[in-house]
C-alpha positions in Angstrom: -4.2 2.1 -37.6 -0.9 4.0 -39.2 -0.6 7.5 -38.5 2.2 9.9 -38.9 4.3 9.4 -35.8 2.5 5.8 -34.6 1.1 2.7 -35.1 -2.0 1.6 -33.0 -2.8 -2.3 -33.2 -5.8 -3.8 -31.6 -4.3 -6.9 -29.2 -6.3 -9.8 -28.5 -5.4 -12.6 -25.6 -5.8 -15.8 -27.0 -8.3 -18.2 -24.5 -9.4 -15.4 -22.6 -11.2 -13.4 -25.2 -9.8 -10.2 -23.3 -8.4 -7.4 -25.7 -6.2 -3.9 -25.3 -5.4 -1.5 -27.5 -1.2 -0.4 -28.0 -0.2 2.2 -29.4 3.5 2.3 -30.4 5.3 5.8 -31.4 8.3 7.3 -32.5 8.1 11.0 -31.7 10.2 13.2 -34.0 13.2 15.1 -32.7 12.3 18.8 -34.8 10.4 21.2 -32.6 8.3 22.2 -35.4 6.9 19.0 -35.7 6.4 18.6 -32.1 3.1 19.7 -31.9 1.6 17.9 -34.6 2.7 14.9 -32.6 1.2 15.5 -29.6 -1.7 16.4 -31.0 -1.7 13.3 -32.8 -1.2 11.3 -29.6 -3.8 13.1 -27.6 -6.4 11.7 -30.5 -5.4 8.5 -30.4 -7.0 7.6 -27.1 -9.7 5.1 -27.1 -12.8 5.4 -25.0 -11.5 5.4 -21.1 -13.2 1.9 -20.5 -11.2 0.2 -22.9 -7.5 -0.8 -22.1 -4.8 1.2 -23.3 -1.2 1.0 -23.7 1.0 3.4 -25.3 5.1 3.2 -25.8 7.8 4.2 -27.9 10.8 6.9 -28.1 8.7 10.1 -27.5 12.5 12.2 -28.0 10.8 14.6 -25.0 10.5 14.9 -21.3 7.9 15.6 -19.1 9.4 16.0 -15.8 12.7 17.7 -15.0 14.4 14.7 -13.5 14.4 13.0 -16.9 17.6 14.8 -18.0 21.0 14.9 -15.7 22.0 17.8 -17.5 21.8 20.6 -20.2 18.9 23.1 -21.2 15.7 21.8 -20.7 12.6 22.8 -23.1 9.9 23.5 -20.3 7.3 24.9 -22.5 7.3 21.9 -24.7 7.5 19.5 -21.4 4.5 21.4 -20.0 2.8 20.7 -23.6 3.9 16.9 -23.2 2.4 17.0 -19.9 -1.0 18.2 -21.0 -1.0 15.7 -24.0 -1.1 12.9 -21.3 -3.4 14.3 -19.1 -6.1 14.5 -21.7 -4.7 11.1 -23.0 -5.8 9.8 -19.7 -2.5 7.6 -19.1 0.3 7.6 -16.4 3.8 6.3 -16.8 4.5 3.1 -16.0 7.7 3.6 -13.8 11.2 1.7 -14.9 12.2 -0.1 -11.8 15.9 -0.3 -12.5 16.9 2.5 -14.6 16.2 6.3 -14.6 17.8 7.1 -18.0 16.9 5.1 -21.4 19.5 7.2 -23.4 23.1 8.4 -23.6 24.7 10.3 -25.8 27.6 7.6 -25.4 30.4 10.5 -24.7 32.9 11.0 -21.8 30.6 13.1 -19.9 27.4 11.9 -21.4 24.2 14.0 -21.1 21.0 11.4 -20.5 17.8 11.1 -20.8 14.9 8.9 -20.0 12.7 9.6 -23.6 12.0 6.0 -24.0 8.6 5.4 -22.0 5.2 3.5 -21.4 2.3 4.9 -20.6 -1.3 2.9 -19.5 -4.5 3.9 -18.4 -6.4 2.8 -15.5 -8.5 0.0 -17.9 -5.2 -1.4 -18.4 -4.2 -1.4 -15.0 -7.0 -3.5 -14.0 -6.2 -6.1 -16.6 -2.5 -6.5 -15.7 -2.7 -5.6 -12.1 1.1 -6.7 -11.6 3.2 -6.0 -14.2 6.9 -4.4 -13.9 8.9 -2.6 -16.0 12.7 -3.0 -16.5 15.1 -1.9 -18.3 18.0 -4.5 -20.1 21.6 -3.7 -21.3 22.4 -0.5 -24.1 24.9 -3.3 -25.7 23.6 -2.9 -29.1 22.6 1.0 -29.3 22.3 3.8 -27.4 18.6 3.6 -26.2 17.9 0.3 -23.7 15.2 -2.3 -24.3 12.4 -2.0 -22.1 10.8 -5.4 -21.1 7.5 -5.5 -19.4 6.5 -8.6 -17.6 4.8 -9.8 -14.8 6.1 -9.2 -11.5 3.9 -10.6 -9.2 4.9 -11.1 -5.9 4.6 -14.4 -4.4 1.4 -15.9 -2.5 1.4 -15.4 1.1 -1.2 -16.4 3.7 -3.7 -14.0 4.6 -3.2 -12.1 7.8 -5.6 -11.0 10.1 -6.6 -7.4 9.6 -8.6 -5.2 12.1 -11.5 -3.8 10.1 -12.5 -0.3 11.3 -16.0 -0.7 10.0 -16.7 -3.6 12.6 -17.1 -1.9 15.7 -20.6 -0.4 14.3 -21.8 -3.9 13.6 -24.5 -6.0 15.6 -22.6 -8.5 17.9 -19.3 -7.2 17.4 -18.6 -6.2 21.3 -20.1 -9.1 22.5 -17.8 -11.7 20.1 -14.8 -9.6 21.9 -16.0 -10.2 25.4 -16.4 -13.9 24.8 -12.8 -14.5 23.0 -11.2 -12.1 25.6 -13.2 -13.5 28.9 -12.1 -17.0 28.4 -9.8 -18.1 31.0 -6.1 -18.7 30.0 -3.8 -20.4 32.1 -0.6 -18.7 32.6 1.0 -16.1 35.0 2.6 -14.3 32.4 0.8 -10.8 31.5 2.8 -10.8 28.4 2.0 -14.6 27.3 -1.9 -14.0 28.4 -2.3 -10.8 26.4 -0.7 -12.4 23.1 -3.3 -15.5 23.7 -6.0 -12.9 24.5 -5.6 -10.9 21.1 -5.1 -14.6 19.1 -8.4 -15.7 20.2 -10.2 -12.2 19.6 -8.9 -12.8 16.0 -9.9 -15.6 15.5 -13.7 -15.1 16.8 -13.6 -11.7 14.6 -13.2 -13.7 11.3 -15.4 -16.3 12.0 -18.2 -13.0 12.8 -17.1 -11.4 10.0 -17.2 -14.4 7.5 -21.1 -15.3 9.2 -22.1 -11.1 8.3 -20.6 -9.8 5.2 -19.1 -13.3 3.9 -21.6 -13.6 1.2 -22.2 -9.6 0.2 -20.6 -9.9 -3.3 -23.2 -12.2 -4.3 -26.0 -10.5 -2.8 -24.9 -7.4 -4.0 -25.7 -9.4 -7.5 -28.4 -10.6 -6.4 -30.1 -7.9 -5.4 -29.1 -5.9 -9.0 -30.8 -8.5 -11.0 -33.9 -8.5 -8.8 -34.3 -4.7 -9.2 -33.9 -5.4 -12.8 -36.5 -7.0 -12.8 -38.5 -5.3 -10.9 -37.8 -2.4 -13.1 -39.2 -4.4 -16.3 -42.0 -5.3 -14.7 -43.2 -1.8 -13.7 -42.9 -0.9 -17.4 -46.1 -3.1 -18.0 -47.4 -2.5 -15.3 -47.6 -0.9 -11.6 -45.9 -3.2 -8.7 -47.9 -4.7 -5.7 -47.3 -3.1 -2.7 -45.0 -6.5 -1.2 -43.0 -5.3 -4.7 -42.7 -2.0 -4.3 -41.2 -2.2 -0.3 -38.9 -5.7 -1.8 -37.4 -2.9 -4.0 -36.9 -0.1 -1.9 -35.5 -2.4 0.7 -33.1 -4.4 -2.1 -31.7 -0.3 -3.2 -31.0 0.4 0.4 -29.0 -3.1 0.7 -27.3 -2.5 -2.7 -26.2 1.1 -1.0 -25.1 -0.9 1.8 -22.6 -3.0 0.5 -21.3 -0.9 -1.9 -20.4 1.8 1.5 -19.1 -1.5 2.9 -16.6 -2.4 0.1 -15.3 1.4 -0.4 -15.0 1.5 3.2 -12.6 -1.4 3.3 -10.4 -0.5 0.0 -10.3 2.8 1.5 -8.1 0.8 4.7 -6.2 -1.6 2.2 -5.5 1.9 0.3 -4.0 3.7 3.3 -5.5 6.8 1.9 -6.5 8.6 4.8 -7.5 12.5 4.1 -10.8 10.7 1.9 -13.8 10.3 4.2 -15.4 7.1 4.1 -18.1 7.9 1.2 -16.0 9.9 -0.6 -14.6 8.7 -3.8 -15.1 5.3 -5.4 -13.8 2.2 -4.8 -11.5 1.9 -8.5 -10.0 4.9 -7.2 -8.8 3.0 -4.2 -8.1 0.0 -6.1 -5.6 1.4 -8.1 -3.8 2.8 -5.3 -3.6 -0.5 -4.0 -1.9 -1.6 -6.8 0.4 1.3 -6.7 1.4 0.7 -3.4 1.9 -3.4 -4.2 4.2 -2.2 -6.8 6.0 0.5 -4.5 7.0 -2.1 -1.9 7.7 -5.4 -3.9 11.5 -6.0 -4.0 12.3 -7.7 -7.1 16.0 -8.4 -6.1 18.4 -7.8 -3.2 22.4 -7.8 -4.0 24.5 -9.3 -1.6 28.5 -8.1 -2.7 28.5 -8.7 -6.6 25.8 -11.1 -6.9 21.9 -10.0 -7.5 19.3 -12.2 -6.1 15.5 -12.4 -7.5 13.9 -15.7 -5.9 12.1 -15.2 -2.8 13.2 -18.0 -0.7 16.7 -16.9 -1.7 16.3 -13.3 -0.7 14.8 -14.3 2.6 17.8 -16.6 3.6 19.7 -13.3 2.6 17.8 -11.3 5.0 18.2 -13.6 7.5 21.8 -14.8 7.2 22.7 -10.8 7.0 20.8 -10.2 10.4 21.7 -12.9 12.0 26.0 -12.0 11.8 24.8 -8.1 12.4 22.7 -8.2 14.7 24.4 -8.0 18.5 27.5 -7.5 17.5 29.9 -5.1 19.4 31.2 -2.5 17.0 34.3 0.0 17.7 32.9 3.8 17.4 35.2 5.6 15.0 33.4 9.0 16.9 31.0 10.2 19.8 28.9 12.8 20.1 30.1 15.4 23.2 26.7 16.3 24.7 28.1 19.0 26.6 28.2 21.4 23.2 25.2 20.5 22.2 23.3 22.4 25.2 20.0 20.5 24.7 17.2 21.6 27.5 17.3 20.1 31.0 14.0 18.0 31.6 12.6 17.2 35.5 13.3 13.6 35.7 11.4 13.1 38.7 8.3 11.7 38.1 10.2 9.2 35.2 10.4 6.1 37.2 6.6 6.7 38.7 3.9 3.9 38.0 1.6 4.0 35.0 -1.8 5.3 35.5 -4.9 4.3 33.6 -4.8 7.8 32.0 -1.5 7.9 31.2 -2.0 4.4 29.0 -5.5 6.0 27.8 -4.1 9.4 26.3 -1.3 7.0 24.4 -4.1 4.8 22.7 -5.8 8.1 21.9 -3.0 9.7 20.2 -2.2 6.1 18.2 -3.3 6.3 14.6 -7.0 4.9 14.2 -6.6 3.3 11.3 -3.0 1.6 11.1 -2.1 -1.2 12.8 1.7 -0.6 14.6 2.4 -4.4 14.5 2.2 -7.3 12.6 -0.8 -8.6 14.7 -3.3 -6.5 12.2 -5.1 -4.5 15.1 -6.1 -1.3 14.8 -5.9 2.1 17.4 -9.6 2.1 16.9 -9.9 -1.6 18.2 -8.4 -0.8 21.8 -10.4 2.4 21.6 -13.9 0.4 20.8 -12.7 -2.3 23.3 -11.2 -0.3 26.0 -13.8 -1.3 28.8 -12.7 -4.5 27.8 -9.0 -5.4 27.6 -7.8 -2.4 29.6 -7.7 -4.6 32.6 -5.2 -7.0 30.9 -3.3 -4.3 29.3 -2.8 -2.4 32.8 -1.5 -5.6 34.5 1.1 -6.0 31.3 2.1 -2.0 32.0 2.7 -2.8 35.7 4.4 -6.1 34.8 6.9 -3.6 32.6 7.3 -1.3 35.7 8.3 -4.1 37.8 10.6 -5.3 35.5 9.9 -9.4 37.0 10.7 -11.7 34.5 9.3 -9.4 31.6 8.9 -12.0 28.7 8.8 -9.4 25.7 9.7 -11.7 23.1 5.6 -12.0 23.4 5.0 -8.4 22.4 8.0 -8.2 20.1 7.5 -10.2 17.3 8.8 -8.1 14.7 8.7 -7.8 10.7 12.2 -6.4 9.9 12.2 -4.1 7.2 15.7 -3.6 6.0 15.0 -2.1 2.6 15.8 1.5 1.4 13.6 1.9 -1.3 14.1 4.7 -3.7 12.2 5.7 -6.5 13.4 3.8 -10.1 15.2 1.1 -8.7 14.4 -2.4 -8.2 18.0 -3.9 -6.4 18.6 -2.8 -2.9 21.1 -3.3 -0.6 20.4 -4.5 2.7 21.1 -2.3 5.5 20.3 -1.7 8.9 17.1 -3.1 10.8 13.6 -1.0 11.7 11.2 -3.1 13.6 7.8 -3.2 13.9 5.9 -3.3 17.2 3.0 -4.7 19.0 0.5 -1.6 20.3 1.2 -3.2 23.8 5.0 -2.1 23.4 3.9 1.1 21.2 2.1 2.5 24.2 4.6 1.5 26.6 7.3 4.0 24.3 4.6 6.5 24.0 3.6 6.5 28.0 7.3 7.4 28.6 7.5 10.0 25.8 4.5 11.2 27.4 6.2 11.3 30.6 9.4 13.0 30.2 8.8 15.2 27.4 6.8 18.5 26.8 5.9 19.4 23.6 
């Protein structure tokens, strides 16, 4: 379809079948003519199921960080901004670049006027793809290229579920990982075992009790269907009747159980539990995927995109940092800074019970502070349980005998800065992440020696 300011096509994926609608546009660079074209790209949306892209030189903003400099139009960007909104699209955001244009003078005013746009029908048919921006070598405007930029495969990682703890059988599976014997002396080395075992027996339960709910979530659909075009002829038995009001509650069921768990994977945490739907946290976990993938690290002058190559990066820069004695070009003189005196004397006292209670309290619930996948809410549910090991690692710690902390400090390093619109990073310094054995033993001394 030609209009006056774009050209909509109707793409079709060969093999698959699967089609999208693209809309391309040149917007026109007269004001008067302005609102014709937005009008004309507000109609151009298709119905909200079917995928949509939409692209082109728009020659306006939206947002005032599109421009570096000069007078900005704000009544036509808030016009722009409403055209999208009832478009139903959001940007797809250029990785590498913030500007697409240049005037190409000594002090060059720029602009980012060259943009895509998708909405959320097309963001579940390309899940992964990235948008970057190549070289202005040939004109002032640069060539956007949108491809796929998956990140590679990794193994699953065991994830505490917050849902599990109101399951059948789920205290008892803990007791019987945690309660077998392990043979070492080592609080540190038992309590890493310990939490191993528990995960292991925890997917094994969870695989045995929602393993198969996808299908029967099917299932029970196309039996209610059924049901349904039966009782158009005529009225159901009473075993028919209870079969279908039994198959609605299970259907009610599982759909709970798979918001509640994109609702985790989301990290959106101000939605309760049966608020929302589940595409809305889908598409957040896409976001999010897209947010933290690093397309390429650069090391001096040279930009690296394959994974294995920005690992060995990672590495090889941690490794020559990392413990390294460093000459202080300055020092801070506490003395001016006149920070409050605190009463130091219960510091170096043994941990209580309470004292490592109140810190699992004031953990987050729902986020796991190491790379072991569990959960505040697991030691909180399992307390009666594994408090007994946790104490003896605490008083382990406060003896300071042959603490073995490499078994509660297995850390992810994240040495990224991201920023918004940019895809290469720099590596800097390190930020580990912690074991909640360790992330209790820094919040019992916070707890000790500081009053909020």
């Amino acid at each position: 379809m030609i209009a006056s300011f774009s050209i909509t096509v109707r793409v079709e994926i060969i093999g698959s079948g699967e089609f999208f609608w693209m809309t391309s546009v040149y917007g026109p660079s007269e004001d008067e003519q302005k609102e014709n074209f937005l009008t004309e790209l507000a109609s151009a949306a298709p119905p909200p199921s079917e995928p949509w892209m939409l692209n082109g030189d728009f020659n306006m903003i939206y947002q005032a960080r599109d421009k570096n400099n000069g007078p900005i139009n704000r009544r036509m960007m808030v016009r722009f901004r409403r055209a999208i909104d009832l478009a139903g699209v959001r940007e797809v955001k250029c990785r590498n670049r913030r500007f697409t244009w240049s005037s190409e003078r000594e002090s060059p005013t720029l602009c980012s006027i060259d943009k895509t746009f998708c909405n959320l029908a097309w963001e579940d048919m390309f899940p992964d793809v990235m948008l970057t921006a190549a070289s202005t070598s040939f004109s002032d405007h640069c060539p956007l290229l949108l491809a796929n930029g998956a990140p590679p495969i990794r193994k699953a990682r065991f994830r505490f579920e917050k849902i599990w703890p109101r399951f059948p059988h789920f205290q008892e599976t803990v007791q019987h990982a945690w309660d077998r014997p392990v043979n070492h002396d080592c609080p540190f080395i038992r309590i890493s075992r310990k939490l191993q075992r528990v995960a292991a027996d925890l997917k094994i339960w969870s695989r045995s009790l929602f393993g198969g709910a996808k299908l029967q979530f099917h299932i029970a659909n196309a039996v209610i269907l059924q049901l349904d075009m039966a009782q158009e002829a005529r009225n159901l038995t009473e075993q028919e009747w209870l079969l279908c009001k039994q198959l609605k509650l299970k259907v009610l069921g599982f759909a709970a159980l798979e918001r509640a768990r994109k609702r985790q994977a989301s990290r959106i945490m101000w939605l309760k539990s049966g608020d929302a739907n589940s595409k809305f946290f889908h598409a957040k976990i896409r976001a999010r995927r897209r947010k933290n993938y690093i397309h390429s690290i650069k090391v001096g002058n040279a930009e690296i995109t394959e994974h294995h190559e920005k690992a060995s990066a990672a590495r090889d820069h941690f490794t020559e940092s990392i413990g390294r004695l460093r000459q202080r070009s300055c020092t801070l003189n506490w003395e001016e800074l006149h920070l409050r005196e605190i009463d130091m004397s219960g510091f170096d006292l043994p941990f209580t019970e309470p004292e490592v209670w109140a810190a699992v309290l004031a953990s987050p619930a729902e986020k796991a502070p190491g790379p072991d996948g569990f959960t505040g809410r697991f030691f909180r549910a399992c307390w009666s349980t594994v408090k007994y090991d946790i104490m003896e690692v605490f008083q382990k710690f406060y003896n300071l005998a042959g603490v073995n902390l490499k078994e509660i400090n297995t850390a992810f390093i994240d040495c990224y800065q991201k920023r918004t619109g940019q895809r290469s990073c720099v590596i800097s310094g390190p930020s580990a992440s912690f074991t909640p054995s360790q992330s209790s033993l820094q919040r019992c001394y916070l707890c000790g020696c500081v009053e909020w």
